[in-house]
C-alpha positions in Angstrom: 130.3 92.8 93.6 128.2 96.4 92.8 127.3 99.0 95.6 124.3 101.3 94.4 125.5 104.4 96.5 121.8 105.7 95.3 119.5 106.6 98.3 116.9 104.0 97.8 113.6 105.1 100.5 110.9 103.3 102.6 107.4 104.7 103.8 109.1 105.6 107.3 111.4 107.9 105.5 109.2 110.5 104.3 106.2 113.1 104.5 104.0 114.2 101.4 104.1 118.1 101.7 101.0 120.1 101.7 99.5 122.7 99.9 97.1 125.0 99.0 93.8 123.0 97.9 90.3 124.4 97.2 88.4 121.3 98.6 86.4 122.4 101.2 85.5 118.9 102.3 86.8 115.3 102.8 83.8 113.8 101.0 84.7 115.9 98.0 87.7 112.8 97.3 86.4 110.2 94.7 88.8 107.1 95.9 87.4 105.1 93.1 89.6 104.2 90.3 88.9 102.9 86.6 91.7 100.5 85.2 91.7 99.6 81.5 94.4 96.9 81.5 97.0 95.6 78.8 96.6 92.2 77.5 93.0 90.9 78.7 92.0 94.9 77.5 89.5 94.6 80.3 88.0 97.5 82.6 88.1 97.2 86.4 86.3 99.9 88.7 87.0 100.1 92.4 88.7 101.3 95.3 92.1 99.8 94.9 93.1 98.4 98.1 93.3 94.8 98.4 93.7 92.1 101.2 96.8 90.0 101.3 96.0 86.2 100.4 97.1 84.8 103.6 95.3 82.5 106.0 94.2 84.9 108.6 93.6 87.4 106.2 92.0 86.2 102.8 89.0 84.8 103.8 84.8 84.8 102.7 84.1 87.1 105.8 86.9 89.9 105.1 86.1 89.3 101.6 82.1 90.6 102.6 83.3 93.6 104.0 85.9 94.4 101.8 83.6 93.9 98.2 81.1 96.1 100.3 83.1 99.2 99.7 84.2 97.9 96.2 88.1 97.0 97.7 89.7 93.4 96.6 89.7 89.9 99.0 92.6 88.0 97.7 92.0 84.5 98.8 94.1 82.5 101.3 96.0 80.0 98.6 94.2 76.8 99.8 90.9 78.2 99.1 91.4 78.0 95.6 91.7 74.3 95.6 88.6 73.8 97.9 86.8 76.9 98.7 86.6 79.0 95.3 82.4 78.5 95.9 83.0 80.7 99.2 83.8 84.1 96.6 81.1 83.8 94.4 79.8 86.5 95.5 81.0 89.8 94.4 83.6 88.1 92.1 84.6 91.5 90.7 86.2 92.2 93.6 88.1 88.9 93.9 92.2 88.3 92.8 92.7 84.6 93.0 96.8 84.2 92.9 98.5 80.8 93.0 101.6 79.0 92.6 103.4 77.6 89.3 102.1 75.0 90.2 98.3 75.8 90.2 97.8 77.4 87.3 95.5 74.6 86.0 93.3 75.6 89.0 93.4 79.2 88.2 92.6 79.0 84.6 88.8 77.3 86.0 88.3 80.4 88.4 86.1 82.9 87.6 86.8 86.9 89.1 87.9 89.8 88.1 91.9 89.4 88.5 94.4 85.8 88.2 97.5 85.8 89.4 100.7 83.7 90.4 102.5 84.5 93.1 105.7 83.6 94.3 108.4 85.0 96.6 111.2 85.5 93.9 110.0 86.6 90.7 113.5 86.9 89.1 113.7 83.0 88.1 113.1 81.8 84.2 111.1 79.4 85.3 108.7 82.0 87.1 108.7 84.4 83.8 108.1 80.9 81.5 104.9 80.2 84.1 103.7 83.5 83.5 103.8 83.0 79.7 102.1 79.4 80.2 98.9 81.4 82.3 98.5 83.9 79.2 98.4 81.3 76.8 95.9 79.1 78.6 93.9 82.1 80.0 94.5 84.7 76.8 91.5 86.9 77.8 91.9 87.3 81.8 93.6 90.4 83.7 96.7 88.7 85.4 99.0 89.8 87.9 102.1 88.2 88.5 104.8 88.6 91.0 106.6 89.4 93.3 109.4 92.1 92.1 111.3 95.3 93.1 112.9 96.8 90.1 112.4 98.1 87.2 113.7 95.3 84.6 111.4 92.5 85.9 108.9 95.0 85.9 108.9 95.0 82.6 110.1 91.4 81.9 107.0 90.2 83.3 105.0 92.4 81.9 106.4 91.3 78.4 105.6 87.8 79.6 101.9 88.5 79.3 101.1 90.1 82.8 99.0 93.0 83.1 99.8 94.0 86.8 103.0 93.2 88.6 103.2 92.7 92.5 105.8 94.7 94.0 107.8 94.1 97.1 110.4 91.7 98.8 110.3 91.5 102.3 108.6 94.6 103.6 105.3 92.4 105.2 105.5 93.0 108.9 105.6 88.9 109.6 107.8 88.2 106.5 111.6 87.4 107.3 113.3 87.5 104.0 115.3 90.5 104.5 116.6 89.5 107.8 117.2 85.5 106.5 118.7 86.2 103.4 119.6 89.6 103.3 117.2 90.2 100.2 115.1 93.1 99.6 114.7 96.9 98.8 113.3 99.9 100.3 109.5 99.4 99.3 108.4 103.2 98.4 112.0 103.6 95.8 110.4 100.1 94.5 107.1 101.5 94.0 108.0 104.7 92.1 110.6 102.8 89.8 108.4 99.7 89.3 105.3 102.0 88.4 107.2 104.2 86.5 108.4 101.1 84.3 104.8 100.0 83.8 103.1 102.8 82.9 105.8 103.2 80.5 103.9 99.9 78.8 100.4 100.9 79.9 100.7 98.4 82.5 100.1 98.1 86.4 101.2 97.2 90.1 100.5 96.3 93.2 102.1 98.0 96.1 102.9 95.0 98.3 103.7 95.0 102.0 105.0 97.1 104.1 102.0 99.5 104.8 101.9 99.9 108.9 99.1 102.7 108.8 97.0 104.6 106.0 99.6 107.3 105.5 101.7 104.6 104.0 99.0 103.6 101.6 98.7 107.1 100.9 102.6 106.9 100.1 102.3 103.9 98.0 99.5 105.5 95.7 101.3 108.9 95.8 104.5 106.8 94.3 102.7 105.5 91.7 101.6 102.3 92.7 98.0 101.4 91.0 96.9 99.2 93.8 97.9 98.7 97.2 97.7 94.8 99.0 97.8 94.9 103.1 98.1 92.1 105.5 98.8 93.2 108.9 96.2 96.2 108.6 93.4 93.6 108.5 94.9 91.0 110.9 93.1 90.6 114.2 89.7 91.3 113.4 86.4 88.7 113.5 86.2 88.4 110.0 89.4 86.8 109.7 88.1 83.8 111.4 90.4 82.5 113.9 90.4 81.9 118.0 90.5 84.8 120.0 92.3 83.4 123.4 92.9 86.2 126.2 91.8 89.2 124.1 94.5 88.3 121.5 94.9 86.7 117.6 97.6 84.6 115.9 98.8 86.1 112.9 101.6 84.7 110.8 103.4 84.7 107.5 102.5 82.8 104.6 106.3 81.6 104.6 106.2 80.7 108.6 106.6 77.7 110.5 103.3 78.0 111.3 102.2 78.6 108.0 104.2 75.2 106.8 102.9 72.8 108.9 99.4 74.1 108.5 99.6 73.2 104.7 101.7 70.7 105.2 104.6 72.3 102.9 108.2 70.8 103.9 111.1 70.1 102.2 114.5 69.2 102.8 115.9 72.7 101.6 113.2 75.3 102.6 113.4 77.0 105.9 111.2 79.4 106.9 110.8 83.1 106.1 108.0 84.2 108.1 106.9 84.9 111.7 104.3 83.8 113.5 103.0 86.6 116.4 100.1 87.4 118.9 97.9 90.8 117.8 95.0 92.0 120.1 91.6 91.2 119.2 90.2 94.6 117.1 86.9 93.9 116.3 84.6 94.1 113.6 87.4 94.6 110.2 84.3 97.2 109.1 85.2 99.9 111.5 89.0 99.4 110.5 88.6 100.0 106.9 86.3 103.0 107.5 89.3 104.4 109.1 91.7 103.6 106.5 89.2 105.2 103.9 88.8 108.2 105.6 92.9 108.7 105.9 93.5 108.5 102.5 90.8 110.8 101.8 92.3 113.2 104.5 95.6 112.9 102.5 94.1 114.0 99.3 92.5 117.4 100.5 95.7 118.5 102.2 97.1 118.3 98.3 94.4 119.3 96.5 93.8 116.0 94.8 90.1 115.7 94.4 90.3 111.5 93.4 92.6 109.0 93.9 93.6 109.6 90.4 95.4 112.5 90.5 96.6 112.0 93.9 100.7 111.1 92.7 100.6 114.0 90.3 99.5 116.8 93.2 102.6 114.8 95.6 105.7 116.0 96.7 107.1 113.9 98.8 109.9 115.1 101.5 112.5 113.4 103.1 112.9 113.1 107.1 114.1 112.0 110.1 111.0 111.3 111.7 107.5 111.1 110.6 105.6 111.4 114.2 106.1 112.1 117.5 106.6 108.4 119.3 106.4 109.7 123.0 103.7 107.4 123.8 104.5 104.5 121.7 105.7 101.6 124.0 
């Protein structure tokens, strides 16, 4: 048995610091990014935010809203075995991640990212899939994950994936930490992750955890490369389900819920996900205008006039509280 007596930090414990800035104006902030990535030596340009693939999340309506402002629709899982036709369109702007087990599926899909995703990425048999996706798809961008620190990181990277998905239990319907006791503070994860792939001019994806678009201001200004939300987007028309008494189920991709929907049982498996109630929000447009315009925000109060150079302009500072909750009930 090891204790880590480092301080290891989340989004809620800190505040990016201002300073002086000659921007005179939000719409001076380029969000667009240009990736050049590792092993499929392929160029992505975009803004780098992406939908979680979950059901309620990952589907062909988000998916049109999202590719309108150049972000990323990562499909709910089952649509890759009957609905890749439903993300035709705007395919550069697609990540289709699946299982081990479906990497004969993914090697047929055609979009700008592949990726296998699975709640512990620390097995050998997940690093031996990820080897087995670059060999049969040598030429595509793949991410592969999911991870905290910085030796997997690199592992997998090694392994033949060019972007690794970051984060173990920080999703605001995923119970890992509290059923297993699993996990680490998601913006420590971030900075060390990212700073082990740049180190091999590779990438990540800042995954979960993200309540607001200051924290996806956080996970850029640590490092990360890209930035996958769930909850931000749940509740909204586009993401397809009933709306009874003004409200929206939203669950887990590890949930009961989720489980029976896809019929995915076993003997040994018990749930690590929540299933809850959200109000109805709307169209998902006016939602991701907002988010947009926050992380512009963020970059004129540091004098970072892209995306780009938004971690190098960052200090972050640590604190007790990040707002004022007087109201919040």
């Amino acid at each position: 048995m090891l204790i880590n007596e480092e301080i290891k930090l989340d989004y809620s414990d800190v505040l990016i610091r201002p300073k002086r800035s000659t921007m005179s104006s939000r719409g001076e902030v380029c969000l667009s990014r240009t990736h050049k990535f590792l092993w499929s030596t392929k160029e992505w340009t975009g803004i780098p935010v992406m939908s979680a693939n979950m059901d309620t999340v990952g589907t062909p309506s988000m998916h049109k809203v999202l590719s309108d402002h150049k972000m990323i629709t990562c499909p709910a899982r089952h649509f890759l075995r009957d609905g890749v036709e439903k993300f035709k369109d705007g395919k550069n702007h697609v990540c289709w991640f699946g299982g081990i087990d479906e990497i004969s599926h993914l090697s047929t899909v055609s979009s700008a990212f592949i990726g296998l995703d699975v709640a512990n990425g620390y097995t050998i048999r997940f690093v031996d899939a990820v080897k087995k996706l670059r060999e049969k798809c040598p030429n595509a961008t793949i991410a592969a994950g999911n991870v905290v620190t910085a030796d997997m990181t690199q592992e997998l990277i090694l392994a033949g994936a060019d972007i690794v998905k970051v984060g173990i239990g920080p999703g605001s319907v995923c119970t890992t930490r509290i059923k297993t006791g699993i996990g680490y503070p998601q913006l420590s994860a971030v900075i060390e992750c990212a700073d082990a792939a740049h180190g091999l001019n590779a990438h990540i994806i800042a995954d979960g955890g993200c309540n607001s678009s200051g924290d996806i201001v956080k996970a850029f200004a640590g490092g990360a490369d890209f930035v996958m939300i769930g909850g931000m987007l749940a509740g909204h028309d586009e993401c397809e389900g009933v709306v009874e008494n003004g409200v929206m189920e939203f669950y887990g991709m590890a949930s009961e819920s989720a489980m029976n929907k896809h019929n995915n049982h076993n003997s040994y498996r018990g749930a690590e996900g929540k299933t809850v109630t959200i109000p109805h929000r709307g169209k998902a447009d006016d939602t991701v205008k907002d988010i947009l315009s926050g992380i512009r925000s963020a970059c004129t109060y540091v004098g970072a006039n892209s995306l780009r150079t938004l971690s190098k302009c960052t200090t972050f500072v640590r604190v007790n509280n990040t707002h004022n909750t007087i109201y919040e009930h």
